[in-house]
ROMARBA-474011 format. One record per residue: x, y, z of N, C-alpha, C, O, CB in turn; residue number from 1; residue in one letter. Coordinates in steps of 0.1 Angstrom, whole numbers. Glycine has a CB too. Layout:
<nodes>
[[X,Y,Z],[X,Y,Z],[X,Y,Z],[X,Y,Z],[X,Y,Z],NUM,A]
...
</nodes>
This chain:
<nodes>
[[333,-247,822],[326,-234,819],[337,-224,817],[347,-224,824],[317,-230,831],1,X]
[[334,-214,807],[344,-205,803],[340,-194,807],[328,-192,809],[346,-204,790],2,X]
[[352,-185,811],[342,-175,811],[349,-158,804],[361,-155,805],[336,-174,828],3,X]
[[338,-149,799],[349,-135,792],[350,-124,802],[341,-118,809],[342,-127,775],4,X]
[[359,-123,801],[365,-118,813],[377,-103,807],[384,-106,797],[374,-133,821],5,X]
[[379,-91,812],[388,-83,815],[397,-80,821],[395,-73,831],[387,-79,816],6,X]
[[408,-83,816],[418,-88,828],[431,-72,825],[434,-67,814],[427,-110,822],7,X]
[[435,-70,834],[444,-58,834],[459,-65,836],[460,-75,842],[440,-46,848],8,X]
[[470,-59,830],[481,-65,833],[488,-54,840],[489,-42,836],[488,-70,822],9,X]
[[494,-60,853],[498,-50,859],[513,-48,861],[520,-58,856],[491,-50,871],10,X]
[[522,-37,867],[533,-33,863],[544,-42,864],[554,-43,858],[535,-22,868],11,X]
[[537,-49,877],[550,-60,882],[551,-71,876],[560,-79,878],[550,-65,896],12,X]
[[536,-74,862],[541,-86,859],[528,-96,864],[527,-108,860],[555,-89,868],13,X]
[[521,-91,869],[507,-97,874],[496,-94,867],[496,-84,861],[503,-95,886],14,X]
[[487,-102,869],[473,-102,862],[467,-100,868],[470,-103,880],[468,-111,856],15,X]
[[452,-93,865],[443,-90,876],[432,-89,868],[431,-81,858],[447,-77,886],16,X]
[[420,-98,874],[405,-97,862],[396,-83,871],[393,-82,883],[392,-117,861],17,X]
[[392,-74,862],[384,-66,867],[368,-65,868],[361,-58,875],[388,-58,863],18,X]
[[367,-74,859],[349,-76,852],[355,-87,844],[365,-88,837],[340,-60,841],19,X]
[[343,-98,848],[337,-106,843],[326,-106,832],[317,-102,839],[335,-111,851],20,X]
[[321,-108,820],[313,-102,812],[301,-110,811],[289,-107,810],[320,-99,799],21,X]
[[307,-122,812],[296,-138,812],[302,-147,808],[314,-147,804],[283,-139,803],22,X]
[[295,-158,810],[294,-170,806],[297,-175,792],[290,-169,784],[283,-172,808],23,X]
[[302,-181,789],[301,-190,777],[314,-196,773],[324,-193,779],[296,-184,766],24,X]
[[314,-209,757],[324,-215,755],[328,-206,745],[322,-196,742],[322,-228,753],25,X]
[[342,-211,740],[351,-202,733],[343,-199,718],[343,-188,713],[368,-210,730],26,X]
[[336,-210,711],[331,-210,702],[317,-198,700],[316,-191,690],[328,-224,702],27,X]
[[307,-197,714],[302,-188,709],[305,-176,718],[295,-169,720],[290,-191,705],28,X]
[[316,-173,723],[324,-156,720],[329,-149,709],[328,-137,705],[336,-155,727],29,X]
[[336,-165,703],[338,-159,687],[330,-155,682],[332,-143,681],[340,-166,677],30,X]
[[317,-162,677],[304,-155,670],[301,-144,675],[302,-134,668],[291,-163,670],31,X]
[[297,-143,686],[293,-129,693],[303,-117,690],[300,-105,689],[294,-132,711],32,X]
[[314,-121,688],[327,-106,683],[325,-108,669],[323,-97,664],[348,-106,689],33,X]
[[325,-117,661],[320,-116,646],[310,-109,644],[311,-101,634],[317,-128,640],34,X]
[[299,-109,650],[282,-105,649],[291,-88,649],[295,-81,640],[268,-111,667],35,X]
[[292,-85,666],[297,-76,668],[307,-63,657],[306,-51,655],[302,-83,676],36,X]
[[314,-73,654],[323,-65,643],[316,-64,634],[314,-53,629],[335,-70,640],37,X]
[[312,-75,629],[298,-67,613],[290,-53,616],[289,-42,612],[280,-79,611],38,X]
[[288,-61,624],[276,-43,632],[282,-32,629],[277,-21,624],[274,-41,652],39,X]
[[299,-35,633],[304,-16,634],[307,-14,618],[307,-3,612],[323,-11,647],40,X]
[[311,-26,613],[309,-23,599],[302,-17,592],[304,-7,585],[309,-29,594],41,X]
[[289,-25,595],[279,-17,585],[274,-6,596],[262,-6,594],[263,-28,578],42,X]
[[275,0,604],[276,16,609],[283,23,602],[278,34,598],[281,18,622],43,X]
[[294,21,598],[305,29,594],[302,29,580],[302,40,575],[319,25,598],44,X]
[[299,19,572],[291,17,558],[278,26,553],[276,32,542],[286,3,559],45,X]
[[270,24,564],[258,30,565],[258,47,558],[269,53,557],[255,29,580],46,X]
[[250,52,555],[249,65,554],[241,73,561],[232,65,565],[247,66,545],47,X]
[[237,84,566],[228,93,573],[215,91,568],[206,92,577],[232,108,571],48,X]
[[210,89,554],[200,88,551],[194,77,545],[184,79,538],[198,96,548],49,X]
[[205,58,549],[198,48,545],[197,48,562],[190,38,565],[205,34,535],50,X]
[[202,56,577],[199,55,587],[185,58,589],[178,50,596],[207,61,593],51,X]
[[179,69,583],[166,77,585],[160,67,577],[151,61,582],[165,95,581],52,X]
[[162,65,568],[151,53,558],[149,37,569],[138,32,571],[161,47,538],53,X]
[[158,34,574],[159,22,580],[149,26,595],[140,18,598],[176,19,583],54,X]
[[152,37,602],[140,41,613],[131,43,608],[122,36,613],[141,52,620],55,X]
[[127,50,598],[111,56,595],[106,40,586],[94,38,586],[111,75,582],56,X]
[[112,33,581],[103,22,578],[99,8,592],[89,1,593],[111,15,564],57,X]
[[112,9,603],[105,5,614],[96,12,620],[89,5,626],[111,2,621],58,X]
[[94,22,621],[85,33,628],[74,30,618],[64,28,626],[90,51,629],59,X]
[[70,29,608],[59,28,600],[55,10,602],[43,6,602],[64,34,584],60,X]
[[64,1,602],[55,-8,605],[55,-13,616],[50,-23,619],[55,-16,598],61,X]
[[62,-6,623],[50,-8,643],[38,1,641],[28,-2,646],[61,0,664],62,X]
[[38,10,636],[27,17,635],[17,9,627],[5,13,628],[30,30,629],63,X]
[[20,-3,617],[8,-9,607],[8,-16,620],[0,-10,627],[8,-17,589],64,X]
[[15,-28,629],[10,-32,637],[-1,-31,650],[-8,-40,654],[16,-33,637],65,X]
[[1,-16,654],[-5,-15,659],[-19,-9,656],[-27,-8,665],[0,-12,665],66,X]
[[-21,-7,648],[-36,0,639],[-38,-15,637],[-51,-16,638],[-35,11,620],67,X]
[[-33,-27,636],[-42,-38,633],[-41,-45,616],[-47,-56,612],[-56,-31,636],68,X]
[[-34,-37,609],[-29,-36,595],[-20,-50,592],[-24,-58,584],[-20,-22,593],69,X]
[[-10,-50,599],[-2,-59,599],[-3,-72,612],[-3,-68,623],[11,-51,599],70,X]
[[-5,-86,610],[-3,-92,625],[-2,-102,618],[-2,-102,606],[-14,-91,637],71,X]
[[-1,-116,625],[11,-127,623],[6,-137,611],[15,-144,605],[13,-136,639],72,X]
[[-10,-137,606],[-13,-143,597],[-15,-136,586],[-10,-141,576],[-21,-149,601],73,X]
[[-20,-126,584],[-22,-117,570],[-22,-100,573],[-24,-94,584],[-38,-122,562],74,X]
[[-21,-96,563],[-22,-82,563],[-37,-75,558],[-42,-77,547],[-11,-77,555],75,X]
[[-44,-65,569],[-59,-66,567],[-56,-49,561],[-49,-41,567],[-70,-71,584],76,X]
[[-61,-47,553],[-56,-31,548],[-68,-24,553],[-66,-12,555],[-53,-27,529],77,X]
[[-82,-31,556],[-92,-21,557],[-89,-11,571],[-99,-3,570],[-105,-30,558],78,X]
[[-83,-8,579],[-80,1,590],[-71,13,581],[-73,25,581],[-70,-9,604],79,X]
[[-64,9,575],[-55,18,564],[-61,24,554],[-56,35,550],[-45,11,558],80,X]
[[-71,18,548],[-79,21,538],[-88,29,537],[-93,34,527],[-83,13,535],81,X]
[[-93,30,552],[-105,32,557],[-107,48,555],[-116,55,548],[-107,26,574],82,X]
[[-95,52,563],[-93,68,565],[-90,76,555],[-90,89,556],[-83,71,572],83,X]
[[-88,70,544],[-83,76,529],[-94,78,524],[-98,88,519],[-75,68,518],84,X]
[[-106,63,526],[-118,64,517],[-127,73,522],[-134,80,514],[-124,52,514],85,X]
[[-129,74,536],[-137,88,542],[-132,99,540],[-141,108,539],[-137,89,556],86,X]
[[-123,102,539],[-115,117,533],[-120,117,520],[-125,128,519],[-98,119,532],87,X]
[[-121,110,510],[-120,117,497],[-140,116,495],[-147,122,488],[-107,107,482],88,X]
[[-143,104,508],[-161,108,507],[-165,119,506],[-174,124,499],[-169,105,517],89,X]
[[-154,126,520],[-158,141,522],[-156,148,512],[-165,156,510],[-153,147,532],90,X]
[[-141,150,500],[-144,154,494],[-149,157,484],[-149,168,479],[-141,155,494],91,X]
[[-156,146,480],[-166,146,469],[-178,151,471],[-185,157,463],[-168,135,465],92,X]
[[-181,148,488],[-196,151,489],[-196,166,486],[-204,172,479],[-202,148,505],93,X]
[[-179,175,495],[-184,184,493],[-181,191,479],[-188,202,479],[-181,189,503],94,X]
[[-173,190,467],[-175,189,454],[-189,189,447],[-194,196,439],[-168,179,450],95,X]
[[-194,177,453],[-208,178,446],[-220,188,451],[-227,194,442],[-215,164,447],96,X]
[[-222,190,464],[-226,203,469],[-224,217,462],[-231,226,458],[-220,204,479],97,X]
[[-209,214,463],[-204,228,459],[-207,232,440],[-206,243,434],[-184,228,462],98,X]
[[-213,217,436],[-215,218,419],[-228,221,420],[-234,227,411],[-212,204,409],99,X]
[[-235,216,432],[-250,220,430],[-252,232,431],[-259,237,422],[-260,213,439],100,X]
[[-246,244,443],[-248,257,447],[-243,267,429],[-246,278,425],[-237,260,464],101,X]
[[-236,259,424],[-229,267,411],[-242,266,402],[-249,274,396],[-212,259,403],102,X]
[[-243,252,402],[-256,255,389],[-268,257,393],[-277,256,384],[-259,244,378],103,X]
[[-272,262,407],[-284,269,409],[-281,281,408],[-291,286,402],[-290,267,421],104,X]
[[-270,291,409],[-265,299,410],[-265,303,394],[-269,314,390],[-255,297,418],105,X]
[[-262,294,387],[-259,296,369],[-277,296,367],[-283,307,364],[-247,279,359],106,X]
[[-282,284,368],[-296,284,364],[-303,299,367],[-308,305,359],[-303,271,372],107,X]
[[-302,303,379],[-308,315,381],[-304,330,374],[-312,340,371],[-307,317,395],108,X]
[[-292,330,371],[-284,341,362],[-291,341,352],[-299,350,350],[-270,338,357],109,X]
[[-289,324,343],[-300,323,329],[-311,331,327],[-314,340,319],[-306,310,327],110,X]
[[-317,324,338],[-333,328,336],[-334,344,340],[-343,352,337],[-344,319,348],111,X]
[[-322,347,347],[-325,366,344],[-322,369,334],[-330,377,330],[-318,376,351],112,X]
[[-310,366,326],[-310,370,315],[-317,363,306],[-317,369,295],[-298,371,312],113,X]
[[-323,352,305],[-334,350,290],[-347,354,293],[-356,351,284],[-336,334,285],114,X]
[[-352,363,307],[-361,369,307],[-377,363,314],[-388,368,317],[-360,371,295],115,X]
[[-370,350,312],[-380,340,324],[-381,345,338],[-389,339,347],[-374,324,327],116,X]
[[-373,356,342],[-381,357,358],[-391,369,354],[-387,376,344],[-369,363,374],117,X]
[[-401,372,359],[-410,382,355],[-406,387,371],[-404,381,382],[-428,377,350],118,X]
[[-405,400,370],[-400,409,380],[-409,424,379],[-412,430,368],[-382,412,377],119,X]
[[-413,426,393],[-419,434,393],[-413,447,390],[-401,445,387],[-424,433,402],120,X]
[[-417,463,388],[-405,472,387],[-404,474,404],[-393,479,408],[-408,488,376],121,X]
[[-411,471,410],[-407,472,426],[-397,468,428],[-387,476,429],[-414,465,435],122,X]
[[-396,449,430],[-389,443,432],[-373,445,427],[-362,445,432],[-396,435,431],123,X]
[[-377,448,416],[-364,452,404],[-358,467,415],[-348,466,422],[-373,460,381],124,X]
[[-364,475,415],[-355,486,421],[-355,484,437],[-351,493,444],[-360,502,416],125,X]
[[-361,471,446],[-356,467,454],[-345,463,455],[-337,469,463],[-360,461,457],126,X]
[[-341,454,448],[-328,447,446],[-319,457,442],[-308,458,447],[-328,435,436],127,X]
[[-323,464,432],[-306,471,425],[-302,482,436],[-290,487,437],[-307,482,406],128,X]
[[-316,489,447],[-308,495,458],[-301,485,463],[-289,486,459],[-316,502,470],129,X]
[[-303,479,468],[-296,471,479],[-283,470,474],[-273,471,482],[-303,458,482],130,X]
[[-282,466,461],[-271,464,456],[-258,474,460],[-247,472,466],[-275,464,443],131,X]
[[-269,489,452],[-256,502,453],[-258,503,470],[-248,507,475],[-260,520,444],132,X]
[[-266,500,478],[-264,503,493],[-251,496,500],[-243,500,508],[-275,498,500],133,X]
[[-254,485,493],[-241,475,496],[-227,482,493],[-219,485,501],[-241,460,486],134,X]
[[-225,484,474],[-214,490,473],[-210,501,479],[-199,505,477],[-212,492,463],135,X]
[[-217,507,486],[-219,524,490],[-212,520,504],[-202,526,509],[-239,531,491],136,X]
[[-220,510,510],[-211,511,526],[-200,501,526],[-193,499,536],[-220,508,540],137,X]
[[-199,495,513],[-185,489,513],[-176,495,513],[-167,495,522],[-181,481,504],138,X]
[[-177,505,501],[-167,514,495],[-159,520,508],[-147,518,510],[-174,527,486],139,X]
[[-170,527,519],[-169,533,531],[-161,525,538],[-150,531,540],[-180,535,536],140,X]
[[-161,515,542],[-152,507,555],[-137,503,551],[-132,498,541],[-160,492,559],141,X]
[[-132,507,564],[-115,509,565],[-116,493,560],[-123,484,562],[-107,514,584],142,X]
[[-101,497,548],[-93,480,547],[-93,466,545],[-95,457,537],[-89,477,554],143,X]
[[-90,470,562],[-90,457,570],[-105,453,569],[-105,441,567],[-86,459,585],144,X]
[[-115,457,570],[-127,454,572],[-132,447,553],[-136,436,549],[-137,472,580],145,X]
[[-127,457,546],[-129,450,530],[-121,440,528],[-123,433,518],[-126,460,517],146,X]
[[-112,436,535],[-107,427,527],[-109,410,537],[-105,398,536],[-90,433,524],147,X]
[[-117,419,547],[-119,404,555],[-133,403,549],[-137,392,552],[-118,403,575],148,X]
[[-142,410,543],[-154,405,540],[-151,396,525],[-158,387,520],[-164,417,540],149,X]
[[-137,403,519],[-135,398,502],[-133,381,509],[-139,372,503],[-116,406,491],150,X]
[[-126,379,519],[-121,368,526],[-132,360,526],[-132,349,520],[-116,372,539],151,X]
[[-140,362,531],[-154,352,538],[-162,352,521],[-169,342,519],[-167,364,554],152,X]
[[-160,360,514],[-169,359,500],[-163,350,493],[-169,343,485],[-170,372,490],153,X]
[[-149,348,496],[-140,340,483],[-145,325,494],[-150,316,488],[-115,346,480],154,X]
[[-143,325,507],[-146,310,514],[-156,303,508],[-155,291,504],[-151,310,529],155,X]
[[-168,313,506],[-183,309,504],[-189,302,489],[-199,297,486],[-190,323,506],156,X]
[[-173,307,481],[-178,304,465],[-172,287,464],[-174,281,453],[-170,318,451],157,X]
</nodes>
């Protein structure tokens, strides 16, 4: 049995081991300081950002592992897949909503202007007060107050 060892040489001429490191035959210490020495090679080879690419693609696939994505017989994409296809559900659903509120909104414009709503003259100068009442106490409020309502009008369209 061999063993690797640190040995100090001391002033008078003597040897003295300070640490023992382990076990093994000569053959594989060699390999082990070959391995070793590659390593500091390609450190020193390496660059700052094949370093950051080399972490963030292990960090991405312990992350498929643990979602269930990746495991020892095949790769199952539906956990990965899943969350993309509910997002863009949502966005369509709400696209298509948002296309329906536009062309009820358009449909109703039309029919004021081609004359299909029959409007009372009541109703008619109901609405257009309300209208200038609106602009009237808009005009009036500080700023801040107009431009958080412009805010909530622009959310709504």
């Amino acid at each position: 049995m061999k063993q690797l060892a640190i040995v100090e040489h001391l002033p008078d001429g003597s040897t003295r081991i300070s640490k023992i490191l382990g076990d093994g035959d000569e053959e594989f210490w060699q390999k082990q300081f070959e391995v070793a020495r590659e390593a500091i090679e390609f450190q020193d080879r390496i660059s700052d950002l094949e370093k950051f690419n080399t972490l963030h693609l292990n960090l991405l696939l312990s992350h498929c592992i643990k979602a269930g994505v990746i495991n020892k017989q095949s790769i199952n994409l539906e956990p990965l897949l899943m969350k993309v296809v509910e997002k863009e559900v949502a966005k369509t659903a709400w696209r298509l909503s948002r296309r329906k509120k536009l062309m009820r909104q358009f449909e109703i414009q039309y029919q004021e202007l081609s004359g299909t709503f029959q409007k009372s003259v009541f109703s008619r100068l109901k609405s257009e007060s309300f209208k200038w009442l609106r602009t009237y106490v808009f005009k009036r409020l500080p700023i801040p107050f107009q431009n958080f309502y412009n805010t909530l009008k622009q959310l709504t369209k």
